[in-house]
C-alpha positions in Angstrom: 77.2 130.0 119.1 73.9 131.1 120.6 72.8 131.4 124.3 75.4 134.7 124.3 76.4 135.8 127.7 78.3 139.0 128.6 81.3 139.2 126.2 85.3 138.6 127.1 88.3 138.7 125.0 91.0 136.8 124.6 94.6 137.2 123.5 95.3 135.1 120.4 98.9 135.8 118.9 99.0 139.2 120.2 95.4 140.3 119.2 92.7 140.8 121.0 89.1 138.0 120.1 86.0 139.3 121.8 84.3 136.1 123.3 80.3 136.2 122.7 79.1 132.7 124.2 81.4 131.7 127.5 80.3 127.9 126.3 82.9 128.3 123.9 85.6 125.9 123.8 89.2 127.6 122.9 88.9 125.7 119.4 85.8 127.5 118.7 87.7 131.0 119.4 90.8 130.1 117.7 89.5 128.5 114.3 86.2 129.7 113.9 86.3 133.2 115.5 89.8 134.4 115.0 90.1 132.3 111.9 93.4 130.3 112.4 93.9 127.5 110.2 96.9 125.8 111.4 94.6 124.9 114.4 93.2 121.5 113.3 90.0 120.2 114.4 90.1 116.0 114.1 88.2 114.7 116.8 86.7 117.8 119.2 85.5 117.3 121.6 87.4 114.3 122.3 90.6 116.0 123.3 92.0 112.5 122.0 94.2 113.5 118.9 96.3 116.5 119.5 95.8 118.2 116.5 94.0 121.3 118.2 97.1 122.2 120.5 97.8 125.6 121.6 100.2 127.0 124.0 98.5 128.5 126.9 101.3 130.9 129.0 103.8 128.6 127.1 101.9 125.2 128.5 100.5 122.8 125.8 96.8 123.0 126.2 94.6 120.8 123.7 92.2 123.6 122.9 88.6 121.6 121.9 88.1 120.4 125.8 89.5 123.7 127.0 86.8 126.2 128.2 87.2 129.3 126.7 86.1 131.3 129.8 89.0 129.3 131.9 91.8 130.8 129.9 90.9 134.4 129.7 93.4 136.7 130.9 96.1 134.1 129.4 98.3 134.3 126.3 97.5 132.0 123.9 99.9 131.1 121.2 99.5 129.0 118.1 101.7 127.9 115.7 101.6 131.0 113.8 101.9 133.0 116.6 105.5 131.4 117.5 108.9 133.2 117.4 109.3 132.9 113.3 112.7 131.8 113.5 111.6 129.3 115.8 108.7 128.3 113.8 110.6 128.5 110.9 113.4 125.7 112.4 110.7 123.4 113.2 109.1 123.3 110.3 112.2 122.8 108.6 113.1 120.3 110.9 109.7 118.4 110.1 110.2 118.3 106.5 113.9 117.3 106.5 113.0 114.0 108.7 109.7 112.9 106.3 108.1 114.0 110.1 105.3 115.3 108.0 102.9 113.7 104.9 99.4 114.9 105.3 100.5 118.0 107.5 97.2 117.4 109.6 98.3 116.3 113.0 102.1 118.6 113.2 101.2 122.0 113.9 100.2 120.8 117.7 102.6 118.1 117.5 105.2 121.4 116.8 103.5 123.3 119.8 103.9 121.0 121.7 107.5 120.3 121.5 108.1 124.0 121.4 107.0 124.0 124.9 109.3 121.2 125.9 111.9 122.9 124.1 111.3 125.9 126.3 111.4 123.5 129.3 115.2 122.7 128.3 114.3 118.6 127.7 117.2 117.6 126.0 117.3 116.8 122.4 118.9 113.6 122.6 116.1 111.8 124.5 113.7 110.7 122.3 111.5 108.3 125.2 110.7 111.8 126.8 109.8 113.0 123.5 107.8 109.6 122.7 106.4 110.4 126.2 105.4 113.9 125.4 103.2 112.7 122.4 100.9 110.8 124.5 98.2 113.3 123.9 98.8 113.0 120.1 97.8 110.5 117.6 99.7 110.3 114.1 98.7 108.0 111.1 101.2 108.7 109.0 104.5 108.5 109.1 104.9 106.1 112.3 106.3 108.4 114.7 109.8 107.5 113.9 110.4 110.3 111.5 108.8 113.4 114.4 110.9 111.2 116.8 113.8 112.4 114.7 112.7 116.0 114.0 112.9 116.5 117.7 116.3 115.4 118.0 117.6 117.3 114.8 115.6 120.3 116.0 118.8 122.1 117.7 121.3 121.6 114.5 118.3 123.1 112.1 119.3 126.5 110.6 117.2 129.1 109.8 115.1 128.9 106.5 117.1 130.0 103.2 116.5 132.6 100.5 113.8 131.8 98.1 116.8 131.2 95.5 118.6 128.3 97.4 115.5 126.4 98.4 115.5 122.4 96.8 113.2 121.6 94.2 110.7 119.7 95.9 109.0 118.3 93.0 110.3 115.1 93.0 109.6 115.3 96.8 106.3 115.6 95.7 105.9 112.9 93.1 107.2 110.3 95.4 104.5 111.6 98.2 102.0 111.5 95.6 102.6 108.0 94.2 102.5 106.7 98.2 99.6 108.7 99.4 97.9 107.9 95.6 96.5 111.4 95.5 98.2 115.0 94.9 100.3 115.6 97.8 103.0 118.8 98.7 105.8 118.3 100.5 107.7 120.6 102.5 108.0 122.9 105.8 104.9 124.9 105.0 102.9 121.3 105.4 104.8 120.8 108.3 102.9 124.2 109.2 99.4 122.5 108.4 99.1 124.5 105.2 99.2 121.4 102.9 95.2 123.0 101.5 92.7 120.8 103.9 89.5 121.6 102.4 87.7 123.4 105.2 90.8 125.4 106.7 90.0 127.3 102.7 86.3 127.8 103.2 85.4 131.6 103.3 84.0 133.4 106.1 80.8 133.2 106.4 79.6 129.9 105.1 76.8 128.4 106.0 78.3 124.9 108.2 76.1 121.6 107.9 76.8 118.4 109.6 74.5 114.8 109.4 72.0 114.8 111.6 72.2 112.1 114.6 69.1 110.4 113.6 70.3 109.9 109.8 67.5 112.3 108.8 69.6 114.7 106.5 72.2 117.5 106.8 71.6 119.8 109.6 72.6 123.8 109.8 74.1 126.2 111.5 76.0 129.5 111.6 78.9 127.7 113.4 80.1 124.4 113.8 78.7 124.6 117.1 75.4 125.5 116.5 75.3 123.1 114.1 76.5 120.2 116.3 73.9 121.2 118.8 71.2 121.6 115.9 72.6 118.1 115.2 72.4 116.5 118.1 75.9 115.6 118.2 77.7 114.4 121.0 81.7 113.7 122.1 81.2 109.6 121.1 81.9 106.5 123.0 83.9 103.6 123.3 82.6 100.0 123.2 82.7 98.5 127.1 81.7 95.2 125.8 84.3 93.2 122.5 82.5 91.1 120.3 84.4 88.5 118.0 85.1 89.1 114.9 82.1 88.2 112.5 83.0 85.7 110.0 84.7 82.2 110.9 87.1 80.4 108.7 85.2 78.3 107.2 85.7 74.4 107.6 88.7 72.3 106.1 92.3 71.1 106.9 94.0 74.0 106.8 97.6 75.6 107.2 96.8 78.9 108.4 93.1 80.4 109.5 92.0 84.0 110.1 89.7 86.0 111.4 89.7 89.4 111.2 87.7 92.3 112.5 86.4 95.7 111.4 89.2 98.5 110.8 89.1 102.3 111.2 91.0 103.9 108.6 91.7 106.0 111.2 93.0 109.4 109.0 93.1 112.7 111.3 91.4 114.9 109.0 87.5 114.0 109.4 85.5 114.0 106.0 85.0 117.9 104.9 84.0 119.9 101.5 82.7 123.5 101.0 81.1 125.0 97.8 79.6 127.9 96.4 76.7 128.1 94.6 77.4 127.2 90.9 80.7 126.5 92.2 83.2 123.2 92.6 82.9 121.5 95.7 86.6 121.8 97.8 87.9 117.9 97.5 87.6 116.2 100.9 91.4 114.8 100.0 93.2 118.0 100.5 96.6 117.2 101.5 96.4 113.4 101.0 94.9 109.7 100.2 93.1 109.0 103.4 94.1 105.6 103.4 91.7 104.8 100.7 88.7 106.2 102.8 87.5 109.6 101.4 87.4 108.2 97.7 83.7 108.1 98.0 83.0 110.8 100.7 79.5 112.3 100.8 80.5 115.2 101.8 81.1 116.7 98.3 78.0 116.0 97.2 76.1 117.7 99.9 78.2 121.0 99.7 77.2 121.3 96.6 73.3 120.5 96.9 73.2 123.1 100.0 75.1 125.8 98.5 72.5 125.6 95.3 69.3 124.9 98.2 70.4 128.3 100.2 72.6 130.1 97.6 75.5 130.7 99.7 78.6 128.9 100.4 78.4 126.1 102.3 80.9 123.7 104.4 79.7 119.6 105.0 81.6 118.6 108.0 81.6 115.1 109.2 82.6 114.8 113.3 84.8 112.3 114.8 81.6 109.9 115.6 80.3 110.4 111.9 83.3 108.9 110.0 83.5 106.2 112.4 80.3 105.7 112.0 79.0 106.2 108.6 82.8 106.3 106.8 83.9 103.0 105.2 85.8 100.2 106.5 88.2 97.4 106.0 86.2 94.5 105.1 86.0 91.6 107.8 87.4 88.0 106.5 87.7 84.4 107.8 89.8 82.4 105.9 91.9 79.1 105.5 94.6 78.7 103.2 96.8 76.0 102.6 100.5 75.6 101.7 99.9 75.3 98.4 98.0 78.4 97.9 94.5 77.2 97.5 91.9 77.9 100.4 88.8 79.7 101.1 88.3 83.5 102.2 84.8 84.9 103.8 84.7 88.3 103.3 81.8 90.7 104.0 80.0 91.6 100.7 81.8 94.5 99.3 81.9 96.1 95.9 85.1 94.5 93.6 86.6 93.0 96.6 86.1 89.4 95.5 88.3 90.6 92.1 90.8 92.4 94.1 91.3 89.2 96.1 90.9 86.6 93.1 93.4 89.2 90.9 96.5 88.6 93.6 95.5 85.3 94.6 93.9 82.8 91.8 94.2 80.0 94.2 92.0 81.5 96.6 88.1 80.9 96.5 86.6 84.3 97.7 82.4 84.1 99.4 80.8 87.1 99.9 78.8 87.5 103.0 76.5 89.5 103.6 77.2 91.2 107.4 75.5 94.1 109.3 78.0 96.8 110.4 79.6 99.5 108.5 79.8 100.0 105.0 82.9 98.6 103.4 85.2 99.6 100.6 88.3 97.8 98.7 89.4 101.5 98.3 91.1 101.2 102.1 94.7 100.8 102.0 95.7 97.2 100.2 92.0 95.6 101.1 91.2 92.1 100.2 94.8 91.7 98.6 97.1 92.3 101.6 95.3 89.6 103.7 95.8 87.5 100.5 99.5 87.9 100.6 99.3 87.8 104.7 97.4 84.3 104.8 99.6 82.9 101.8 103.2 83.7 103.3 101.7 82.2 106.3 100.8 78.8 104.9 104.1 78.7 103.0 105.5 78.5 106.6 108.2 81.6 105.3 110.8 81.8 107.6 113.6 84.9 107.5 112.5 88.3 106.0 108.8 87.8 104.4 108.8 89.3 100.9 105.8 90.6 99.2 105.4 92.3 95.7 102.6 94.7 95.3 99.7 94.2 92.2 101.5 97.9 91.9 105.1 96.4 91.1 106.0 97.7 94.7 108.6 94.9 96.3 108.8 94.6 100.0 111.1 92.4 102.9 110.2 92.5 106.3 111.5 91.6 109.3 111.0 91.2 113.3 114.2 91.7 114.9 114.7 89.4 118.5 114.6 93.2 120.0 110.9 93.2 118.4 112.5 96.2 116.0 111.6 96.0 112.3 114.1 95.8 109.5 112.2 96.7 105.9 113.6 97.0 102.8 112.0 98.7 99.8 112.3 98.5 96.0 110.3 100.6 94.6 111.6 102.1 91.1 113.6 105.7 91.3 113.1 106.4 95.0 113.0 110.2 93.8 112.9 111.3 97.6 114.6 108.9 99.8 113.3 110.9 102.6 109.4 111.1 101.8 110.0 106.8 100.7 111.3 105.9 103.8 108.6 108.2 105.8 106.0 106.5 104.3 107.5 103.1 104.7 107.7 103.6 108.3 104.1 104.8 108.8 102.7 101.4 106.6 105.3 99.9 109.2 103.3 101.2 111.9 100.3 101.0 110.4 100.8 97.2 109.8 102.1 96.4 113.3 99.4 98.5 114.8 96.5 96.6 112.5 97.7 93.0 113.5 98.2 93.5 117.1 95.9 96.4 118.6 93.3 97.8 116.0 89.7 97.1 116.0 86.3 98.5 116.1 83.1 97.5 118.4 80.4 96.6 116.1 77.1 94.6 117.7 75.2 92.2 116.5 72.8 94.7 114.5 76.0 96.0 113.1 75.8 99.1 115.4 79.4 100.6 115.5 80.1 101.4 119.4 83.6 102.3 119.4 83.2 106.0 118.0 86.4 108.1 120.0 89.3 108.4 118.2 91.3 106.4 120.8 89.2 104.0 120.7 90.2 102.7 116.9 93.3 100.9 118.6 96.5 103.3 117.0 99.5 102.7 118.8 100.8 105.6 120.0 104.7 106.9 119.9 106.1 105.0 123.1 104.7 101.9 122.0 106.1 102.0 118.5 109.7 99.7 117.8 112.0 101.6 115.8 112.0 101.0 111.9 115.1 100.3 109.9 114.1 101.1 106.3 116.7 100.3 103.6 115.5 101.6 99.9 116.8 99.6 97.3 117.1 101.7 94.2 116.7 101.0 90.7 116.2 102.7 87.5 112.5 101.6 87.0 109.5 104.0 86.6 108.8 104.7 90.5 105.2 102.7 91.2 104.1 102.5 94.7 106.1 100.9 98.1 104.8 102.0 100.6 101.6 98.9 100.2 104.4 96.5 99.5 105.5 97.2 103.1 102.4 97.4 104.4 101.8 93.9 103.9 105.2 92.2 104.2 105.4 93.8 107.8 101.5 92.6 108.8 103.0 89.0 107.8 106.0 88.7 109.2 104.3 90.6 112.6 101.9 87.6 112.8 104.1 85.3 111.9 106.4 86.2 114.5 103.5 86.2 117.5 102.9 82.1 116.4 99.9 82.9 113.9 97.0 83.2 116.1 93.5 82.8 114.2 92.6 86.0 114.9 93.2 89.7 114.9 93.8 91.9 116.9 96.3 89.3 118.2 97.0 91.5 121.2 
């Protein structure tokens, strides 16, 4: 952070952190200065996901738009600076409700329900709760399951002895198979500690980030000075909506869509750190990113820098650098008709045409070439979960929509008259029943939130515009219908559900809204 003016300190936790630059945001002291990991950085300086909150004198304060300067003289407290039988309860409480998968976005979801705790908001109202989480943004698990940690949060004893904890393991199986990477379960994810790869980078390391012009990586002591170095900026969001790009093409038809560029939308923007000679830190960490990390850059470039200035070195996308350089789900405008034959458009992307043909032979797939963002069939269900969309709709399925996964995965779904959803889920040995039904519920939300309210601004030149983190189109808590997830068990090797859902709830959403040719339906 350079530019230093006369120094401050602030209280983190109970210690003193002396203050060197008052441009400083609080994120910078807390993460980068004093070195606290459970402090997330997924969008600064947004102030649009949450993940960064802190208690300020007991207040929830997101910490990346929060002057350092305007706080000094406070008491800061993070999630490791809480009471530890408090923390302990709530972290507990997080894993025992599935309130936590990637462990990205809880630590300030946790602050911030410790200081409506603290206010004395009753346990039993969840809408105040839901309210409460307007600041926050959660990809996973659908807000149902955090929804529930609050509420069990009074009747959640303190943490056992080492000897009676559960064997998490097949916990962490069933995580894994969902989020189709290693995952942990437990409370010390709930606690953000789930092995990001930048909250492990050493002290020290060099930090680079893309430049702005797309010349290269760009360096800096901090994040800060590498941003500026950069030319990084907070982001925007589209003021003008352009249609979706590709048209169904012509025919008599049972069903059309149209469908526009989607954000993966994960919390945890693209990072990596090496040494030199070393193994770059995976940009997965705690979790599958939806798909979108499986090709990350940022690897790569850790590595070359740390060899290019032998020391260690993190690569840090921002928020406005995975939106715009990360990959998307392709675009498609199809027609299909009842008997499973049709047509889908799809914007040219690597083994999407045999991802779609593989689920659907009756489909005829047309690449297209499109400007915008780079694509990948590596985002959750891509090119096959339209299939299965488009053909339930042109079979006119009425009732629960059923789906089975290319995994095995089987899936129901339905829209209650309420506008609730009713899944059920076979899926082998559900292993964890808790951790299954978590991530049902998030590919619930994720599914409802994709057909009706997620898209991304991309112009004619294919020029993404829509590069906040709100601005992807999540639904947040309030706006979420609860979830009733029923897991059917069998004794079959456990394959993947949570897809299965993913899909049978996107059909039986658009089916329910009277099948409009195109998407976002609104």
């Amino acid at each position: 952070m350079g530019g230093s003016q006369a120094g401050f300190d602030l209280v983190v936790d109970g210690r003193a952190v002396t203050v060197d630059d008052a441009r400083a945001t609080l994120l910078d002291v807390v993460r980068e200065q004093a070195r606290i990991r459970s402090v997330k950085d997924g969008c600064s300086p947004q102030g649009q996901c949450g993940c960064c909150t802190v208690l300020v004198d007991g207040q929830a304060r997101v910490a990346c738009v929060t002057p350092a300067r305007r706080v000094r003289g406070r008491r800061i407290t993070t999630l490791d600076g809480l009471d530890p039988d408090i923390r302990d309860r709530w972290t507990r409480a997080f894993a025992d409700a599935g309130a936590s998968q990637c462990g990205f976005c809880t630590p300030g979801i946790i602050c911030r329900f410790a200081a409506l705790d603290a206010a004395g908001t009753d346990h039993g109202d969840r809408n105040a709760a839901a309210r409460a989480l307007a600041a926050h943004l959660c990809r996973c698990t659908g807000w149902q399951p955090i929804l529930d940690a609050w509420c069990a949060y009074p009747d959640t004893g303190p943490n056992p002895e080492p000897s009676q904890k559960a064997d998490r393991s097949p916990a962490d199986r069933r995580a894994a198979i969902e989020g189709r990477s290693p995952q942990a379960t437990g409370p010390h994810v709930a606690a953000g500690r789930g092995g990001f790869a930048d909250d492990t980078a050493p002290a020290g390391a060099l930090v680079a980030v893309p430049a702005v012009d797309g010349s290269g990586w760009v360096t800096g002591a901090t994040v800060a000075e590498a941003r500026a170095a950069a030319g990084g900026g907070v982001g925007r969001r589209a003021t003008a909506v352009w249609e979706p790009p590709l048209a169904p093409p012509p025919g008599h038809w049972n069903v059309t869509l149209s469908t526009s560029w989607v954000e993966p939308g994960y919390l945890e923007t693209d990072a990596a750190w090496c040494e030199p000679g070393g193994e770059p830190a995976s940009p997965l960490g705690n979790g599958g990113a939806f798909g979108g990390k499986q090709n990350s850059p940022v690897a790569v470039a850790a590595r070359k820098l740390a060899e290019e200035h032998q020391r260690p070195v993190r690569a840090l996308w921002s928020r406005p650098d995975a939106a715009a350089l990360g990959p998307k789900r392709p675009p498609v405008g199809a027609g299909v008709r009842a008997d499973g034959t049709g047509v889908v458009r799809v914007a040219r992307t690597p083994g999407i045409a045999e991802v779609i043909k593989g689920y659907a032979p009756g489909l005829e797939v047309e690449e297209v070439d499109v400007a915008g963002p780079p694509t990948s069939c590596a985002v959750r269900g891509a090119g096959w979960v339209e299939a299965a969309v488009l053909l339930a709709a042109a079979r006119g399925a009425v009732g629960p929509v059923a789906v089975v996964a290319p995994a095995g995965g089987r899936a129901e779904a339905t829209v209650n008259p309420n506008g609730s959803l009713a899944v059920s889920v076979r899926a082998g040995q559900p292993l964890d029943e808790t951790v299954l039904r978590s991530y049902c519920t998030g590919a619930a939300h994720m599914a409802l939130s994709w057909v009706t309210n997620e898209s991304l601004s991309v112009d004619e030149a294919g020029t993404v515009h829509d590069l906040t983190v709100r601005s992807f189109g999540i639904l947040g808590a309030s706006a979420m219908p609860p979830v009733e997830v029923t897991v059917v068990a069998d004794d079959a090797e456990p394959v993947n559900g949570s897809d299965a859902v993913f899909a049978a709830v996107a059909a039986a959403v658009w089916i329910d809204r009277g099948l409009p040719p195109a998407w976002p339906t609104g």
